[in-house]
C-alpha positions as a printed NumPy array, in Angstrom:
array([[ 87.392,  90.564,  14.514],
       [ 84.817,  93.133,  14.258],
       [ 83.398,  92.084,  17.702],
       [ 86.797,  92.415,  18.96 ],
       [ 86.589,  96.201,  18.111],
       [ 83.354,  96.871,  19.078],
       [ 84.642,  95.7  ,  23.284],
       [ 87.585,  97.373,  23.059],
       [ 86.079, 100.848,  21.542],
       [ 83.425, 100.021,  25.072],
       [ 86.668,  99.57 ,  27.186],
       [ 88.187, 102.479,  26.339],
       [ 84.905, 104.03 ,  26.509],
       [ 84.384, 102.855,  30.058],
       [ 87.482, 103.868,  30.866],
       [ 86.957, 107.293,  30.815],
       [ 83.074, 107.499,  31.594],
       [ 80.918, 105.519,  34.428],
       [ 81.607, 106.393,  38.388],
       [ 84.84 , 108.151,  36.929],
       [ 84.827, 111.671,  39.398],
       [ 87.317, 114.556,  37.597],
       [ 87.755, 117.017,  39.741],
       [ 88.371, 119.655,  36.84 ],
       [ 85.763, 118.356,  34.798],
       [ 83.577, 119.262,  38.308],
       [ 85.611, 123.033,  38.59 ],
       [ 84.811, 123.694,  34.995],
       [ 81.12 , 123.05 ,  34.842],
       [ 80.47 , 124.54 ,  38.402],
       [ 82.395, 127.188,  37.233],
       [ 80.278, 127.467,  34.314],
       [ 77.31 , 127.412,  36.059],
       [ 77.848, 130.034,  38.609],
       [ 79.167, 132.664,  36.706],
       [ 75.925, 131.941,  34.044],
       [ 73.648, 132.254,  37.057],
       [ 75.248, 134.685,  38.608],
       [ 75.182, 135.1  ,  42.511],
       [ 73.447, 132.097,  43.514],
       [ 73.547, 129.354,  46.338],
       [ 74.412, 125.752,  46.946],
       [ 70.482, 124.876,  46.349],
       [ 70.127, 126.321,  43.279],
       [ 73.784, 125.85 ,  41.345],
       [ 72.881, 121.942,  42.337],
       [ 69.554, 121.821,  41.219],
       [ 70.572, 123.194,  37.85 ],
       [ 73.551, 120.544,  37.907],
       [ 71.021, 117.817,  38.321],
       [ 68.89 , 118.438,  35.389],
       [ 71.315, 119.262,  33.243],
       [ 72.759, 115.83 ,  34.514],
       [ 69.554, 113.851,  34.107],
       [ 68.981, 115.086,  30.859],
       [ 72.398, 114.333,  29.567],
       [ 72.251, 111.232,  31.011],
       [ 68.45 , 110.495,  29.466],
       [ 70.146, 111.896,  25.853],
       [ 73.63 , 110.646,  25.765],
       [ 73.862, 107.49 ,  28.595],
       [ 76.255, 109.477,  30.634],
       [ 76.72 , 112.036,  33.205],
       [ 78.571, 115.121,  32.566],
       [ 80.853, 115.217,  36.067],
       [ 79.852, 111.624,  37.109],
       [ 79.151, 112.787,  40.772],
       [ 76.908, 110.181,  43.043],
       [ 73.467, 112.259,  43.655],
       [ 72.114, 111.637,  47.347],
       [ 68.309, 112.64 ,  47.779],
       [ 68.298, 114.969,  50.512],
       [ 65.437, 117.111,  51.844],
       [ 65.398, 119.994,  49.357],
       [ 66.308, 117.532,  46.575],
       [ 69.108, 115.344,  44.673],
       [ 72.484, 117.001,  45.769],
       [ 75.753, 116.049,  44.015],
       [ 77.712, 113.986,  47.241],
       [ 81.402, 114.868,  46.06 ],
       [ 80.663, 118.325,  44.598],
       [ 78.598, 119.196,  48.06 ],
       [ 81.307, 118.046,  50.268],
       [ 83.986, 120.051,  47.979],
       [ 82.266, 123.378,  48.956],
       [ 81.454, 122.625,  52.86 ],
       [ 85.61 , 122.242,  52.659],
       [ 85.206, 125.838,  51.261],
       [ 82.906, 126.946,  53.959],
       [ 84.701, 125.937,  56.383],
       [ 82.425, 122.93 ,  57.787],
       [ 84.074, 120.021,  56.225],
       [ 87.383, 118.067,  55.522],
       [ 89.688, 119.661,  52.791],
       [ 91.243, 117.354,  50.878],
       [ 94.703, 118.846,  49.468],
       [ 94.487, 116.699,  46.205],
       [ 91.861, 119.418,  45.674],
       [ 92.514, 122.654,  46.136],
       [ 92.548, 123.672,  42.712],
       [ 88.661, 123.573,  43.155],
       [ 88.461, 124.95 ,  47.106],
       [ 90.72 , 128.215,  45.395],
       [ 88.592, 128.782,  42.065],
       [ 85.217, 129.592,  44.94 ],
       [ 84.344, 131.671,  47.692],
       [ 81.067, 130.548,  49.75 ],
       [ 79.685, 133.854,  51.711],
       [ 78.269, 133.644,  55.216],
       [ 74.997, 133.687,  53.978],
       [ 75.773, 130.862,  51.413],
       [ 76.457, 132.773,  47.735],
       [ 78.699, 131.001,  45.822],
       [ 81.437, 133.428,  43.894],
       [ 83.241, 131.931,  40.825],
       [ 86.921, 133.39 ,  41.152],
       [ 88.133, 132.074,  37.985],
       [ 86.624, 131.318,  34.67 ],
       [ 86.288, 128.209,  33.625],
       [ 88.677, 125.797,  31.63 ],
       [ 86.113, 125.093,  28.576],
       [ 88.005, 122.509,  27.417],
       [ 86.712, 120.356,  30.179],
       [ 82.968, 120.363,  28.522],
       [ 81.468, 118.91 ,  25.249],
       [ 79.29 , 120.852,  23.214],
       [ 76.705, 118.367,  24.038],
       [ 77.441, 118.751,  28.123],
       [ 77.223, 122.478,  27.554],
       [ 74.07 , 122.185,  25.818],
       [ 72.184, 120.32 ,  28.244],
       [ 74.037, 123.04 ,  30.757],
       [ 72.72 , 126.332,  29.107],
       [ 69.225, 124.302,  28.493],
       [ 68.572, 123.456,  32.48 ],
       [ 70.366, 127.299,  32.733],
       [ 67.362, 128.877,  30.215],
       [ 64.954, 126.653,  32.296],
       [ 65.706, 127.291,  36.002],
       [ 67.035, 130.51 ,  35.964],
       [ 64.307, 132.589,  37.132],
       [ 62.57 , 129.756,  39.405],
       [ 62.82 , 130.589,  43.503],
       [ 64.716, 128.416,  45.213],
       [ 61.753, 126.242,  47.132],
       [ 59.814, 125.948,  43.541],
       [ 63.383, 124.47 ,  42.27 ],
       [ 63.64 , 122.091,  45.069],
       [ 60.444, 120.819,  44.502],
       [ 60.922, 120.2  ,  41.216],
       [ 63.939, 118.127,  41.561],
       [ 61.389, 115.925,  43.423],
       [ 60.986, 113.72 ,  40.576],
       [ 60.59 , 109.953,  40.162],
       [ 64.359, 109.257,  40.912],
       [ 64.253, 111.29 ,  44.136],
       [ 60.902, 109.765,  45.159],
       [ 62.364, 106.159,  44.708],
       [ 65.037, 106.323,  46.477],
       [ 65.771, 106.167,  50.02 ],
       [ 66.184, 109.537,  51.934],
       [ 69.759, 110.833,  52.823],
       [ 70.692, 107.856,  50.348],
       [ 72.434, 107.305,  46.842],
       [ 69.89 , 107.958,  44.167],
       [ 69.689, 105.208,  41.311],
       [ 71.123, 106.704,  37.769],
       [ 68.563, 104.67 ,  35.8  ],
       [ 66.116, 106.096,  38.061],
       [ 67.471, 109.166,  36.999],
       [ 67.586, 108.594,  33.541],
       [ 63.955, 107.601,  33.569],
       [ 62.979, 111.241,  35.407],
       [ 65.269, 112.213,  32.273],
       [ 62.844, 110.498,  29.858],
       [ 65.077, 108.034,  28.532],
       [ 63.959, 106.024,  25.853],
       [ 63.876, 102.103,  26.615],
       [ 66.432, 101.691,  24.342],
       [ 68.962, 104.182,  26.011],
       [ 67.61 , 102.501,  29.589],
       [ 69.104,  99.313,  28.243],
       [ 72.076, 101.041,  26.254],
       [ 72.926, 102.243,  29.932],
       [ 72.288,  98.679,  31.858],
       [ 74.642,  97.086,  29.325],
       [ 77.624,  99.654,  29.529],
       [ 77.076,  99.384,  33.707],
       [ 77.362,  95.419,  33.388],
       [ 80.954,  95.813,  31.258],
       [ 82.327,  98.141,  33.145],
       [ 81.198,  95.879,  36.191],
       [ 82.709,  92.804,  34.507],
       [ 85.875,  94.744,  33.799],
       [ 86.068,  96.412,  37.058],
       [ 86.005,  99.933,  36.322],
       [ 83.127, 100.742,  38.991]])
């Protein structure tokens, strides 16, 4: 019986976790992020995404938006959140099902993002926000190149460029533990077996 338990707490776990995009989960922390930073651009509000994301995910066995990262030239870029704000800019498709995010941003000519709104807090844990403000406190004050090439870590270096990066490659750039490595291996294999990826 106990086993029984311990599945379904995993299914309704998986449920709400792995490959599972929320687009106000995404508003909130970029949000979040951009109004901490203050005027900053696309390079820089991902960067800070993407170690807050690799640490979460190195901590907890999670990401915080659960966005696909794709290693481009100046780094890992969030695939979902970057197309979001080229519909913003004006150079991509604009989805309707999302304009509460396109309408919460402005992206200047010379690419600044400005927050509009504040964000919904209710969207992000105390642990999220902690490995937020921590990647925040950390990158702040780096230029943009220095940033870039920092994000050039072991997951960005193993994968393919222009292509998906690997979240346990991520994970291990993260300095997950072997035990959280296979904590994350096993909760990918359910959710595969139960078809929420």
């Amino acid at each position: 019986m106990l086993f029984f338990f311990v599945i379904l707490r995993r299914i309704l776990k998986l449920s709400n976790m792995i490959e599972r995009f929320d687009i106000e989960t995404a508003k909130a922390v970029m949000l979040y992020i951009s109004r901490e930073l203050g005027k900053s651009d696309l390079t820089r509000l991902f960067k800070v995404l993407y170690f807050a994301e690799r640490s979460f995910l190195a901590n907890w066995g999670d990401l915080i938006v659960n966005d696909t990262y794709i290693a481009m030239k100046n780094g890992p870029v969030p695939a979902v959140i970057y197309d979001l704000f080229k519909g913003i800019r004006g150079d991509g498709f604009r989805d309707k099902r999302h304009e509460i995010f396109y309408d919460a941003f402005i992206v200047e000519e010379g690419g600044t993002v400005i927050p509009l709104e504040f964000p919904d807090m209710d969207y992000l844990s105390k642990a999220s926000l902690e490995s937020i403000n921590k990647s925040i406190l950390e990158n702040k004050d780096i230029d943009t190149y220095t940033l870039s090439m920092k994000s050039h870590d072991y997951a960005w270096n193993n994968a393919d460029k222009n292509d998906k990066i690997n979240f346990i490659d991520i994970a291990k750039a993260g300095g997950a533990s072997d035990d959280m490595i296979d904590y994350i291996l096993e909760e990918r294999e359910l959710s595969e077996i139960l078809g929420c990826v």
